[in-house]
Backbone of each chain as ProteinMPNN parsed JSONL, in Angstrom:
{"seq_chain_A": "XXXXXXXXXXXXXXXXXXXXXXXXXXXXXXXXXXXXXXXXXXXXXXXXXXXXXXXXXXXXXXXXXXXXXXXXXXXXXXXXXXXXXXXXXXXXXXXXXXX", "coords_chain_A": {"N_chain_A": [[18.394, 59.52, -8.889], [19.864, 61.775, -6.315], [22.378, 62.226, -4.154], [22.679, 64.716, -1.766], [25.668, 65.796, -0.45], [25.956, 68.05, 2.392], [28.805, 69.478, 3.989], [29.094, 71.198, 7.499], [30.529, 72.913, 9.145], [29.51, 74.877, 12.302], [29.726, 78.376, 13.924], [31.203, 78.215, 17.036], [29.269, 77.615, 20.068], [26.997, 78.049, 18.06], [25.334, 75.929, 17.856], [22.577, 75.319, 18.788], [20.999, 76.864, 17.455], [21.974, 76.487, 14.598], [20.387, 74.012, 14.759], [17.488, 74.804, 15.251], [17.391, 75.842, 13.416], [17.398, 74.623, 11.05], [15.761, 72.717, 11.813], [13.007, 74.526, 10.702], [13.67, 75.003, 8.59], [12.709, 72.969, 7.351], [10.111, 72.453, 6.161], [10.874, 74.204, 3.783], [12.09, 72.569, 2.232], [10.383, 70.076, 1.809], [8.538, 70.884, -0.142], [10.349, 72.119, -2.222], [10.676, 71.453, -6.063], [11.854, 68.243, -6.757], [12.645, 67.064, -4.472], [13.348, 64.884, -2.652], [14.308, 63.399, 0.263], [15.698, 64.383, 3.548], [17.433, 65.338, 5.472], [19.404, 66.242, 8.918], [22.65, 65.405, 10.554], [24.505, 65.544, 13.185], [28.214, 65.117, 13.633], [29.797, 63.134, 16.278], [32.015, 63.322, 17.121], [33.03, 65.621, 16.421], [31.761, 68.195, 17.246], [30.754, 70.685, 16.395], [30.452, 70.282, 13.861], [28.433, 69.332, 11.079], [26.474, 67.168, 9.102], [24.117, 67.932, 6.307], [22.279, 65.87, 4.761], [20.611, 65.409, 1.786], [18.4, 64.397, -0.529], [17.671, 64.424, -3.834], [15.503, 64.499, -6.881], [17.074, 64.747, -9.28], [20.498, 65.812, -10.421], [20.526, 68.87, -10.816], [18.087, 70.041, -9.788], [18.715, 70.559, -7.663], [21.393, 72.172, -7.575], [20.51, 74.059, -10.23], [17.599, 74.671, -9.806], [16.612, 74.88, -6.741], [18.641, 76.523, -5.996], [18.038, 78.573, -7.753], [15.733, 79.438, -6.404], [13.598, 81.73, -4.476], [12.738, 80.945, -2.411], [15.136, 79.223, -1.68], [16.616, 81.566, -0.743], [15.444, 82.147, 1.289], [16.012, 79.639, 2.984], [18.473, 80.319, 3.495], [18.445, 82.529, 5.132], [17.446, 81.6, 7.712], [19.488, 79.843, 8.399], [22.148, 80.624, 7.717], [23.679, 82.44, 9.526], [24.816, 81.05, 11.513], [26.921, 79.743, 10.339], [30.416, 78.569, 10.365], [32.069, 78.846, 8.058], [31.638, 79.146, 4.769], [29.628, 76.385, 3.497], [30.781, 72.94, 2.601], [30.277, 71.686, -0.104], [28.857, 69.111, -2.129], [27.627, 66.335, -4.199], [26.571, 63.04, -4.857], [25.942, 60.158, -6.393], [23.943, 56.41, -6.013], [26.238, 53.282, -5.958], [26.657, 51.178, -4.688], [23.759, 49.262, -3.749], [23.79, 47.94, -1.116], [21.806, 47.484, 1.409]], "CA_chain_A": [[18.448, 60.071, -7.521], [21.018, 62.442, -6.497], [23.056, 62.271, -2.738], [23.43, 66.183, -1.812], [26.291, 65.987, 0.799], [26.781, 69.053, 2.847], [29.132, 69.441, 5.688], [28.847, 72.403, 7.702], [31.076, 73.341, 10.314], [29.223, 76.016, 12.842], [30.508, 78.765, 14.673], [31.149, 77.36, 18.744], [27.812, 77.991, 20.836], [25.623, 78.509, 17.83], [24.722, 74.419, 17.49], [21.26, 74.84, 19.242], [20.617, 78.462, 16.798], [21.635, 75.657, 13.815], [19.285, 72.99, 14.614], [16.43, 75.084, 15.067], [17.001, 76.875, 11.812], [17.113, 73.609, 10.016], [13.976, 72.452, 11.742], [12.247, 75.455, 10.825], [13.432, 74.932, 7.418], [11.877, 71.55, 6.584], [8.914, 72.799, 5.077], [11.182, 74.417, 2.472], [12.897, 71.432, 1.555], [9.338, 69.407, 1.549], [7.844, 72.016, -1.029], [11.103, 71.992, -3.318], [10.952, 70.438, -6.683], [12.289, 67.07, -6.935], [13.22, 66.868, -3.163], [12.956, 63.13, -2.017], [14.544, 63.033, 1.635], [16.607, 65.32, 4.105], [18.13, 64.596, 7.105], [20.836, 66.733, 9.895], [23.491, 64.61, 11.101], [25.36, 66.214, 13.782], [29.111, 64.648, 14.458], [30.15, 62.65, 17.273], [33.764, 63.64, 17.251], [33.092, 67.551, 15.931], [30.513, 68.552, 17.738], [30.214, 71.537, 15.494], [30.052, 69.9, 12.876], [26.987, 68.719, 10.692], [26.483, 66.624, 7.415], [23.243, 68.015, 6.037], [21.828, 64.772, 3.622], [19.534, 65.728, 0.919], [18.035, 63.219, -1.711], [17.042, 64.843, -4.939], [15.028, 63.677, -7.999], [18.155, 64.949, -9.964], [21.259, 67.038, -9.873], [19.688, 70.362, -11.404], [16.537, 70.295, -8.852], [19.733, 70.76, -6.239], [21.937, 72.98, -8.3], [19.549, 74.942, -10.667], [15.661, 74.561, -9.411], [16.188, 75.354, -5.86], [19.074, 77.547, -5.958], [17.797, 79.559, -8.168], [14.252, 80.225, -6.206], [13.031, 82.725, -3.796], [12.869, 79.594, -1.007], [16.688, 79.554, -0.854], [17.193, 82.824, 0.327], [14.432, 82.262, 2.863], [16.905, 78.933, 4.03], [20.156, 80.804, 4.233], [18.174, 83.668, 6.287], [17.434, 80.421, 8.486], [20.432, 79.294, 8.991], [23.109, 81.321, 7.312], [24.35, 83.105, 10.237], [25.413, 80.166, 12.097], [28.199, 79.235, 9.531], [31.833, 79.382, 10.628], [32.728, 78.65, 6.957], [30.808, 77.886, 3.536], [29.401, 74.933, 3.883], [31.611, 72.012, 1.269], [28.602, 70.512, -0.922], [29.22, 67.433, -2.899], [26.751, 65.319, -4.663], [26.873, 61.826, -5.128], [24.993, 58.863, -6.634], [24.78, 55.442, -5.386], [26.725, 52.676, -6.821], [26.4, 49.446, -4.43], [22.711, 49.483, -3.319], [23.84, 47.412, 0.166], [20.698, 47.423, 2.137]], "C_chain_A": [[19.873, 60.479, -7.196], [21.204, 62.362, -4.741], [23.383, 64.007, -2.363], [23.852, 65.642, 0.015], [27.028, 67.517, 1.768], [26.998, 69.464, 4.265], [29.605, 71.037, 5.997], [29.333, 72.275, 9.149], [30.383, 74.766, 11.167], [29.899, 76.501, 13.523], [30.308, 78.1, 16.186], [29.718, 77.888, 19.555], [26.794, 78.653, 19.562], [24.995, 77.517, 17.082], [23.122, 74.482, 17.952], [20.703, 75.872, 17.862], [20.442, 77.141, 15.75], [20.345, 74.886, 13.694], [18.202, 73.655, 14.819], [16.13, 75.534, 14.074], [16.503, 75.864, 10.953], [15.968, 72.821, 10.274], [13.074, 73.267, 11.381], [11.9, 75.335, 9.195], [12.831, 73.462, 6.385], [11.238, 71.488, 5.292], [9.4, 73.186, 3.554], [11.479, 73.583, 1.29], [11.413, 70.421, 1.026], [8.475, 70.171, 0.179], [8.907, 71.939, -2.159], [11.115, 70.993, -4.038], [12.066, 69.525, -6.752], [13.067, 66.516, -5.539], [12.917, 65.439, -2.482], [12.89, 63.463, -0.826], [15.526, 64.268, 2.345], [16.403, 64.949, 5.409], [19.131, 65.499, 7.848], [20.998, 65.59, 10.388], [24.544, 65.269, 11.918], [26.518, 64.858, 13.941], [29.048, 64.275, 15.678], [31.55, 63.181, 17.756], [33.778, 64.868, 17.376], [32.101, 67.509, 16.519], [29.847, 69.941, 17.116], [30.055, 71.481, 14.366], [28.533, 69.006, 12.162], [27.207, 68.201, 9.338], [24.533, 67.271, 7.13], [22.837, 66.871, 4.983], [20.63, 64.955, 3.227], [19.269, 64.911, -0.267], [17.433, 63.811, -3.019], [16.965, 64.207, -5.95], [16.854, 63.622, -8.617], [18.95, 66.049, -9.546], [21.053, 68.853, -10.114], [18.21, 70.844, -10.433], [17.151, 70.688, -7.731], [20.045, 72.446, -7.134], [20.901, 74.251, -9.0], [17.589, 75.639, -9.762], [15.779, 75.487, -8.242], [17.462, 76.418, -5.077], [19.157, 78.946, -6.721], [16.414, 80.291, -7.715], [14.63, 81.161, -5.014], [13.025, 81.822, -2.096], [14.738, 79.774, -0.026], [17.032, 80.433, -0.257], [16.697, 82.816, 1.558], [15.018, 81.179, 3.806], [18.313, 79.514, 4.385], [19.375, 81.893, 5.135], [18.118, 82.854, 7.8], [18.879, 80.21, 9.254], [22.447, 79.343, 9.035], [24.408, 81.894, 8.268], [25.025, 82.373, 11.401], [26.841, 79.599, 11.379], [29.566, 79.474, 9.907], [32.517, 79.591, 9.447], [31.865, 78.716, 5.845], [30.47, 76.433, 3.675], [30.341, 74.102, 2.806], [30.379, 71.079, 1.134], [29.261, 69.724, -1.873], [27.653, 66.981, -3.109], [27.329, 63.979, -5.536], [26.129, 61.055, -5.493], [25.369, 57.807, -6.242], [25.39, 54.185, -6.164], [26.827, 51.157, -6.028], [25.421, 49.98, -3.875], [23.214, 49.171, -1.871], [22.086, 47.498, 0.287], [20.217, 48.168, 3.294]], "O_chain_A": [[20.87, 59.867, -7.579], [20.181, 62.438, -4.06], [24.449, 64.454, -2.786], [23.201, 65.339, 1.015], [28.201, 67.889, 1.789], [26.251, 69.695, 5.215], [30.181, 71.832, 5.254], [28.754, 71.717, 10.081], [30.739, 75.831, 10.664], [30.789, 75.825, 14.04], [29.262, 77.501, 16.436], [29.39, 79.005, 19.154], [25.973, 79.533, 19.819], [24.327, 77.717, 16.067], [22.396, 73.634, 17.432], [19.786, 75.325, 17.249], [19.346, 76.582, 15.707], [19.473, 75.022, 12.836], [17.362, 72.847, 14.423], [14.984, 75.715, 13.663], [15.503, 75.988, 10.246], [15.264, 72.31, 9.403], [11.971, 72.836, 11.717], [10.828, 75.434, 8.598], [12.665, 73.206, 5.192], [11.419, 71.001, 4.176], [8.861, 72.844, 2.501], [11.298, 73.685, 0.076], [11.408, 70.054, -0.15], [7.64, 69.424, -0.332], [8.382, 71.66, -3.237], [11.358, 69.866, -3.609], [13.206, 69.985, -6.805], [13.954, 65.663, -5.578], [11.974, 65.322, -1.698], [11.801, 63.848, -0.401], [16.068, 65.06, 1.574], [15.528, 64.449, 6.115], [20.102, 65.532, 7.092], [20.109, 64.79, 10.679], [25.56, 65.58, 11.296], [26.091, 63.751, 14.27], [28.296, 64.93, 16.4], [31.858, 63.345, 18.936], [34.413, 65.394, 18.29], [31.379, 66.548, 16.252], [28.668, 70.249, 17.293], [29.581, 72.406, 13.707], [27.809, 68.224, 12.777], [27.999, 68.707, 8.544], [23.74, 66.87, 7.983], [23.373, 67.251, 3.942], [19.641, 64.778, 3.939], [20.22, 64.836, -1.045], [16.275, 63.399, -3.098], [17.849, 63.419, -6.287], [17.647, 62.702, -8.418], [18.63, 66.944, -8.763], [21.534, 69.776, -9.456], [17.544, 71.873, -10.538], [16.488, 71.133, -6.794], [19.313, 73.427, -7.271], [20.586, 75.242, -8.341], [16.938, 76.63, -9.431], [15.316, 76.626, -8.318], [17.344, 76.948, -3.973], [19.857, 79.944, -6.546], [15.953, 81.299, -8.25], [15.792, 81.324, -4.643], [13.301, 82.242, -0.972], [15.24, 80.082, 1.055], [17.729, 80.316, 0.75], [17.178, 83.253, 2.603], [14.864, 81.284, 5.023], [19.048, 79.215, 5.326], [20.038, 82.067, 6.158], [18.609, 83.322, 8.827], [19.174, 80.407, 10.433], [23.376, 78.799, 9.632], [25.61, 81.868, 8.004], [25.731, 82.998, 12.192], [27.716, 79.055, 12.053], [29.957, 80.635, 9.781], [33.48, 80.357, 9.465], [30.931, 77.983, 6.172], [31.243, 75.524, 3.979], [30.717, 74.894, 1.942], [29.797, 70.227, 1.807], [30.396, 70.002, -2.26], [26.716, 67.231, -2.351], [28.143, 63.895, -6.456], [25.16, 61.122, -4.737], [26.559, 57.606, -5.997], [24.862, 54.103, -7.273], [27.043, 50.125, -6.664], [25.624, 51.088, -3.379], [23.119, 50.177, -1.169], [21.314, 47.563, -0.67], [19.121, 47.901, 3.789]]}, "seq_chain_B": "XXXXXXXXXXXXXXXXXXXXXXXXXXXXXXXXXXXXXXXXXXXXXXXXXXXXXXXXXXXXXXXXXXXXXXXXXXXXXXXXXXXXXXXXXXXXXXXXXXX", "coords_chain_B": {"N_chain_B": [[20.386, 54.8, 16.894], [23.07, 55.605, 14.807], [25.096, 56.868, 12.378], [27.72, 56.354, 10.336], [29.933, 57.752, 8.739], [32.214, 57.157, 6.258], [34.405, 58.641, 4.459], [36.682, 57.53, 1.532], [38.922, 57.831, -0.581], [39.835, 56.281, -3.471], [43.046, 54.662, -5.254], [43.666, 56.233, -8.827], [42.316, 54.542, -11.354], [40.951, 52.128, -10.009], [38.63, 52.489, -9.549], [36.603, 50.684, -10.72], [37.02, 48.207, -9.185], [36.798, 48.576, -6.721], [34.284, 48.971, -6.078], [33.16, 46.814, -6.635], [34.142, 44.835, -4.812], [33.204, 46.339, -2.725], [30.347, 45.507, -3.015], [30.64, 42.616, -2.879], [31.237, 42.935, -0.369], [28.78, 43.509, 0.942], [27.347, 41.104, 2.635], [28.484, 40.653, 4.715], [28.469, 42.975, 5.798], [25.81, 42.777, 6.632], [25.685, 40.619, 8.22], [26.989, 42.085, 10.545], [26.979, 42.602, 13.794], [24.374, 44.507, 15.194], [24.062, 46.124, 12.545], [22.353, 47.84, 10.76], [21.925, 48.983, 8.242], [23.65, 49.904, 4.545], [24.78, 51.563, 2.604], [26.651, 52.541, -0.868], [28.064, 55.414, -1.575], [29.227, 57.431, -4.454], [30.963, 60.273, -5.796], [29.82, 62.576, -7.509], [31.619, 64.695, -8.499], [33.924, 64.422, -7.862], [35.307, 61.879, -8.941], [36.715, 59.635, -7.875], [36.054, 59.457, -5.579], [34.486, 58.33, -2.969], [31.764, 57.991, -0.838], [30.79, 55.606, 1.994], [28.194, 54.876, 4.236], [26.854, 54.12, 6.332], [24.85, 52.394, 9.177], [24.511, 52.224, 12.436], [23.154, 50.607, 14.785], [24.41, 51.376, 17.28], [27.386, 53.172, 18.772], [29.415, 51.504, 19.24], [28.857, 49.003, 18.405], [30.303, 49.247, 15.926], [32.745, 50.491, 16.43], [33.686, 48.859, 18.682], [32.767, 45.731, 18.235], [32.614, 45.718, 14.874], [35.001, 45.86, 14.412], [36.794, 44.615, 16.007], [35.934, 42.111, 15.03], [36.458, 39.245, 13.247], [35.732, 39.463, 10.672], [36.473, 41.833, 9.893], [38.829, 42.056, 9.049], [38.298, 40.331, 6.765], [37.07, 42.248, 4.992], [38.507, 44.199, 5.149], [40.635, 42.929, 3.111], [39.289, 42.493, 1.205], [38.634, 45.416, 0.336], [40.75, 47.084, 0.8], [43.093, 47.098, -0.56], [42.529, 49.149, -2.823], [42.773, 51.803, -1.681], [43.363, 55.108, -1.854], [44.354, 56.582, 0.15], [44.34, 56.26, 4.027], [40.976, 55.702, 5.192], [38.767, 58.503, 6.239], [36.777, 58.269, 8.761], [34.053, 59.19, 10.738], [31.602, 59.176, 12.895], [28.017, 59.537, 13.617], [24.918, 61.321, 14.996], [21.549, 61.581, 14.303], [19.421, 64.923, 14.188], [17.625, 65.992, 13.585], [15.192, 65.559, 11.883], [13.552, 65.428, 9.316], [12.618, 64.48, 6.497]], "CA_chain_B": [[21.115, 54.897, 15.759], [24.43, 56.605, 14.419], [25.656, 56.862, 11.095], [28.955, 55.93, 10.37], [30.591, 58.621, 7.502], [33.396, 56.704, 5.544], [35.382, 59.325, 3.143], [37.591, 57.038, 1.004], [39.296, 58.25, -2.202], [40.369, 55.411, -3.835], [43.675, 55.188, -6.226], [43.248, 56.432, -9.57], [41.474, 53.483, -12.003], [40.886, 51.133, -8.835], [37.364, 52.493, -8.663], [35.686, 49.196, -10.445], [37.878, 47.099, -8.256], [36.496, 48.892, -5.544], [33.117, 49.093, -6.26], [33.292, 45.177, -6.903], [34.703, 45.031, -3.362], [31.954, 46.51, -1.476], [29.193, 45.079, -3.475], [31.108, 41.963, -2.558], [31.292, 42.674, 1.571], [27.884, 43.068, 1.511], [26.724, 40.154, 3.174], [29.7, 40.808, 5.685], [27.449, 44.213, 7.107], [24.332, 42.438, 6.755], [25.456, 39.971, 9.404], [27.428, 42.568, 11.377], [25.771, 42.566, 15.12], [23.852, 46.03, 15.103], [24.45, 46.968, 11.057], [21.045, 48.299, 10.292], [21.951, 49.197, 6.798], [24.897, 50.483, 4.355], [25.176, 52.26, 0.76], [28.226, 53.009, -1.307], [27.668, 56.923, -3.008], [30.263, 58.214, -5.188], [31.349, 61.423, -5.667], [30.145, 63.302, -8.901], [32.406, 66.02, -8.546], [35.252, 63.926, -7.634], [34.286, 60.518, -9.092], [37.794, 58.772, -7.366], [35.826, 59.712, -3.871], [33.062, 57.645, -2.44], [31.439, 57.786, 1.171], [30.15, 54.547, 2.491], [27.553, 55.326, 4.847], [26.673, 52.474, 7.229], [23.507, 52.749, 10.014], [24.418, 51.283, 13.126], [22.271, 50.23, 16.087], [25.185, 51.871, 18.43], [28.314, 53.132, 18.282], [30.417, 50.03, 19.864], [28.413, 48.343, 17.241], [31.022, 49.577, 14.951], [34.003, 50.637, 17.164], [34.643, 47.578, 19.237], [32.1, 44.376, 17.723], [32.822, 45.152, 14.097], [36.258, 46.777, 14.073], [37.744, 43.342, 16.425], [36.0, 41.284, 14.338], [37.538, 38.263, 11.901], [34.968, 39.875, 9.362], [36.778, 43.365, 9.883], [40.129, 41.725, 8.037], [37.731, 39.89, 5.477], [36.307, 43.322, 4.54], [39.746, 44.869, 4.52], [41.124, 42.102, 1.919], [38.198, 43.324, -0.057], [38.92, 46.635, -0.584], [41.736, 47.712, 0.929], [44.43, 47.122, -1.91], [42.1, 50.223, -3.52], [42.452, 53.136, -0.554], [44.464, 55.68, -2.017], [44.814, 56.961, 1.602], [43.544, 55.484, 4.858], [39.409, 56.296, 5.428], [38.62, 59.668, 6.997], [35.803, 57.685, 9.285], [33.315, 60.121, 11.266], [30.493, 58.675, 13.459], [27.174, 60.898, 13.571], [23.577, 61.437, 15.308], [20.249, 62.44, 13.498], [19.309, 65.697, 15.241], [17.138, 67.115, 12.442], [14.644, 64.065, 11.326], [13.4, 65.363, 7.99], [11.261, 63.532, 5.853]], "C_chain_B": [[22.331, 55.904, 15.595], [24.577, 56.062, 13.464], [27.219, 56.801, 10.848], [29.055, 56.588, 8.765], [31.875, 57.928, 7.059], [34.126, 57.581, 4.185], [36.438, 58.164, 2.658], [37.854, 57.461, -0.463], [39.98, 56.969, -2.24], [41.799, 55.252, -4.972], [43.077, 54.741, -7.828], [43.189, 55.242, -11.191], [41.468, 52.284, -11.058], [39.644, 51.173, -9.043], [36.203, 51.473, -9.26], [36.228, 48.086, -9.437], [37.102, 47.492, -6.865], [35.168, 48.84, -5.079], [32.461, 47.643, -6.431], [33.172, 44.844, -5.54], [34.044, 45.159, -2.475], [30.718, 45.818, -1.89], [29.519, 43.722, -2.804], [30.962, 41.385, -0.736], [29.899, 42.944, 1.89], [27.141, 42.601, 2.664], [27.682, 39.82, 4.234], [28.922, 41.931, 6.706], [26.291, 43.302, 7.326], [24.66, 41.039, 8.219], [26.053, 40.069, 10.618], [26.783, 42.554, 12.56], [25.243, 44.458, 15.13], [23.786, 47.242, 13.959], [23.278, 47.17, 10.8], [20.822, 48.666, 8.531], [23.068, 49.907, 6.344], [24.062, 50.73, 3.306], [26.402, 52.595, 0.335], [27.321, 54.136, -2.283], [29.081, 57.317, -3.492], [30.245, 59.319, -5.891], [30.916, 62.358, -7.259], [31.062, 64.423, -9.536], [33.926, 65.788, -8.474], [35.326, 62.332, -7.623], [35.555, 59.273, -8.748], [37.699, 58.806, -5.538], [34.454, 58.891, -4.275], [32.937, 58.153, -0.795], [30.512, 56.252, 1.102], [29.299, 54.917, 3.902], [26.611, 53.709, 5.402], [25.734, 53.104, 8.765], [24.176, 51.763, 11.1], [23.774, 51.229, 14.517], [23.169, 50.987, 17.597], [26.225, 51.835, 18.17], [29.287, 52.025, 18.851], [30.289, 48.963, 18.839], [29.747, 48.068, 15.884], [32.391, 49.418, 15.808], [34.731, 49.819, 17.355], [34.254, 45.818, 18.734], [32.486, 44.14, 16.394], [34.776, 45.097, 13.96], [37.41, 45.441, 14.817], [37.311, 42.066, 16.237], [36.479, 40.496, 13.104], [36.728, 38.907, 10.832], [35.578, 41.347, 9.033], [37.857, 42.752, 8.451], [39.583, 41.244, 6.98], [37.63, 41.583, 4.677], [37.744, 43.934, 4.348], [40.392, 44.263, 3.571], [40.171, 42.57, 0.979], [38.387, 44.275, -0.961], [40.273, 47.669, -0.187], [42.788, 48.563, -0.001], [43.757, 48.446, -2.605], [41.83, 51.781, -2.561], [43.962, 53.779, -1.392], [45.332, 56.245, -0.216], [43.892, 56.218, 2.707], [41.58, 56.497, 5.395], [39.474, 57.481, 6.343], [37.168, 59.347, 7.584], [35.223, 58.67, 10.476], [31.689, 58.903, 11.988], [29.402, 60.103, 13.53], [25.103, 60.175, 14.142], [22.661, 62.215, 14.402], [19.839, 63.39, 14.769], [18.625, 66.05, 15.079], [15.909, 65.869, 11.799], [14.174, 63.967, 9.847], [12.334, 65.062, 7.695], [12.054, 62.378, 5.059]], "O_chain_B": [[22.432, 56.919, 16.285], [24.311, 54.865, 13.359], [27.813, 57.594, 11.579], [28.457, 56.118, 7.797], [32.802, 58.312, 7.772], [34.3, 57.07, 3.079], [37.163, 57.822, 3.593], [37.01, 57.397, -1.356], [40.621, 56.543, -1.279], [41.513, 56.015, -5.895], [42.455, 53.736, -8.172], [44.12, 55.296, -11.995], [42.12, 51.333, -11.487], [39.084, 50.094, -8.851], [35.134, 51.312, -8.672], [35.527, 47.141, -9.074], [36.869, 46.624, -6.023], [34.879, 48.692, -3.892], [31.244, 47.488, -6.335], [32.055, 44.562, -5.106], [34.038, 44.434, -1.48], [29.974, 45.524, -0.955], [28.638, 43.455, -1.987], [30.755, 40.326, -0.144], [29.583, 42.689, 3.052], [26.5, 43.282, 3.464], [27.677, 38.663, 4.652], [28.787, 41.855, 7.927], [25.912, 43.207, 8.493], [23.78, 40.713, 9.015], [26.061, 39.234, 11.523], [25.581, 42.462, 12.308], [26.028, 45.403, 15.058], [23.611, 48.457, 14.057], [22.941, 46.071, 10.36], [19.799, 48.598, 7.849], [23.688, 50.562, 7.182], [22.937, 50.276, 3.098], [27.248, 52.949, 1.156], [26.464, 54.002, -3.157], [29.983, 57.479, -2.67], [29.368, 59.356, -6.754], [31.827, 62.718, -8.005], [31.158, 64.852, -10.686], [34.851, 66.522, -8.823], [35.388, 61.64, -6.607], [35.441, 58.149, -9.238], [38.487, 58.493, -4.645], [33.736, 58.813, -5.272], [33.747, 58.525, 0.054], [29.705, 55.966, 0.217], [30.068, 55.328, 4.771], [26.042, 52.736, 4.907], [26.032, 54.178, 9.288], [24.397, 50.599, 10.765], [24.132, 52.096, 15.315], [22.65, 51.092, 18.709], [26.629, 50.902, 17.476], [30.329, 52.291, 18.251], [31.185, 48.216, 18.445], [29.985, 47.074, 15.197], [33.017, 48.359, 15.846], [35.841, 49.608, 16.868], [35.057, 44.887, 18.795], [32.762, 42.979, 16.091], [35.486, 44.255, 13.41], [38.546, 45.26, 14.379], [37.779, 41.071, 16.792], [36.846, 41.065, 12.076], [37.353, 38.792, 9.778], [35.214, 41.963, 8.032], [37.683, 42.96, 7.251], [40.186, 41.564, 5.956], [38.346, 41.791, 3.697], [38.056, 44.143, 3.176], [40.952, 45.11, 2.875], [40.541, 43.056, -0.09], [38.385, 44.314, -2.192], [40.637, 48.7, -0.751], [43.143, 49.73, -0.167], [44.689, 49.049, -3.137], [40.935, 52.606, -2.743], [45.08, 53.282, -1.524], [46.477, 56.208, 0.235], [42.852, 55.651, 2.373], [41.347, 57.636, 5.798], [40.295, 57.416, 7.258], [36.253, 59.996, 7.078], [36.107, 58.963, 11.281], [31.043, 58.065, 11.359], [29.744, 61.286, 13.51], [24.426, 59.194, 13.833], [22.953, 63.28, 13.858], [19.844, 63.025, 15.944], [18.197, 66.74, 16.004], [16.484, 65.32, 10.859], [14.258, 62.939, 9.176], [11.271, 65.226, 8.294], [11.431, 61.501, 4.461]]}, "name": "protein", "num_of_chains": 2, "seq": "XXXXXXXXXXXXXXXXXXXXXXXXXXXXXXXXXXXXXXXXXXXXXXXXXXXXXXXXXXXXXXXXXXXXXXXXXXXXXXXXXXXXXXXXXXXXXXXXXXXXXXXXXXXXXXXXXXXXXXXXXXXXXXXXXXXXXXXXXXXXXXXXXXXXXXXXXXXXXXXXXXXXXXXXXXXXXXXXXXXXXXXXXXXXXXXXXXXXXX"}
């Protein structure tokens, strides 16, 4: 299981535009191979800021699988145009379970 | 709930010391007042970065109950000695629920 971390600074007044894109895009993420979990996390501090948290079987079902389909384009049409920046993606695995 | 984002790069061959460390404080969140749950993920891309990602029942939870508690300084003897720089700590709301 793979951690996809991606933080995504939006442009100023287009936080509500975001969150509806990324509710809209659920379904995509529920339908993509090896997709465990996904989550928005808006900041407290940044208020334009967001951590998107995505759980994948593996790192290639992130990377390869579902950036190479026909889906992805249909989530950046989603939510693309809200971006003030590239989003900064990271993936991580976990290494103390905690609880 | 709020999520508590911990960026820590740790210095370079610390990161079993560190990883020791949190596995270690554990049972330090688990009897935090309002700690709902933690994980330690580390960084595949930058495998001298972790995020610690900690669930808490409210943000004061964290702020002012754990942060001026005697368990705060336990937890910093832990892992401190292994922060290459001091935590880049972010609090955060689910906005987006997922699956």
């Amino acid at each position: 299981m793979v951690l996809e971390v991606a933080q995504i600074d939006v442009k100023p007044g287009m936080e509500q535009d975001f969150e509806a894109g990324v509710a809209k895009g659920v379904p995509i993420f529920q339908r993509a191979k090896g997709c465990m979990a996904m989550e928005l996390q808006r900041s407290i501090e940044l208020p334009s800021r967001y951590r998107l948290l995505i759980r994948w079987d593996a790192l290639e079902n992130h990377t390869v699988d579902f950036r190479g389909s026909a889906d992805y384009q249909e989530w950046r049409k989603l939510v693309g145009h809200c971006f003030a920046e590239p989003p900064a993606v990271e993936h991580m695995n976990k290494v103390v379970e905690g609880f």
